[in-house]
N, C-alpha and C positions, 0 to 999 in steps of 0.2 A: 553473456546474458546474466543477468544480475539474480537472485533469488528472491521473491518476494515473496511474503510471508504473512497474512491474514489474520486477526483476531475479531472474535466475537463478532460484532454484523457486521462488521467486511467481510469476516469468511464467511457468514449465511448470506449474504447478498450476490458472493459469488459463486457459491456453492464447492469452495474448493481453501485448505487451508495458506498449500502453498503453490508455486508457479514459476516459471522462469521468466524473465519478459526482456527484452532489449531494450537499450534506450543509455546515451548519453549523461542525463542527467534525472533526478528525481521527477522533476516535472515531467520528463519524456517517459518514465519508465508509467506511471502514473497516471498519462495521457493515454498509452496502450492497455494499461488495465481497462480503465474505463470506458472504450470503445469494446474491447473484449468482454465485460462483463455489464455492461449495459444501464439504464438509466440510476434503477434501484443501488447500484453499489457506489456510485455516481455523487448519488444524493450522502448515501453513510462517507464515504473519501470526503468529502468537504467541509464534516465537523470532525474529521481525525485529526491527530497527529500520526506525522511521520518520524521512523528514525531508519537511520542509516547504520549497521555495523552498534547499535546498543546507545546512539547518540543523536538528540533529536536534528534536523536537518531541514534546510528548505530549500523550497523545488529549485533554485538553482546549483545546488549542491552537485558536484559530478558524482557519476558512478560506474565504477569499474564491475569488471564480468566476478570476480570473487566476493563483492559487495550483497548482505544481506538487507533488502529494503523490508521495513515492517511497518504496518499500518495499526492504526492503535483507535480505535474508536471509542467515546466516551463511552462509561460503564457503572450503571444505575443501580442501587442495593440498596438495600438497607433491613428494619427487619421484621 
């Protein structure tokens, strides 16, 4: 199982920073988040980026069980 890894309203939409999840590839691992954490985190995953292991990826990217996946959602500031 892979680790995934939440930032900012990923983790508030899931209510959890990080998880384990199974899955083949980015898309699968990412397919099972968002069945497991439901419409609202759904919606945040779709304007992310993904990275795999510190390197950006796309869903059909394989992933292994050592493999850290991290969700990166866009991040508003200023001052």
């Amino acid at each position: 199982m892979a680790r995934l890894r939440l930032f900012a309203a990923a983790r508030e939409a899931a209510g959890t920073g990080t998880d384990t999840i199974d899955g083949m590839s980015v898309g699968a691992v990412l397919d099972a988040a968002r069945s497991r954490y439901g419409t609202t985190f759904g919606e945040v995953l779709d304007g992310s980026r993904v990275w795999v292991n510190g390197e950006q990826a796309e869903l059909d990217h394989p992933v292994k069980d050592s493999d850290e996946v991290a969700v990166l959602p866009p991040v508003s500031g200023g001052c």
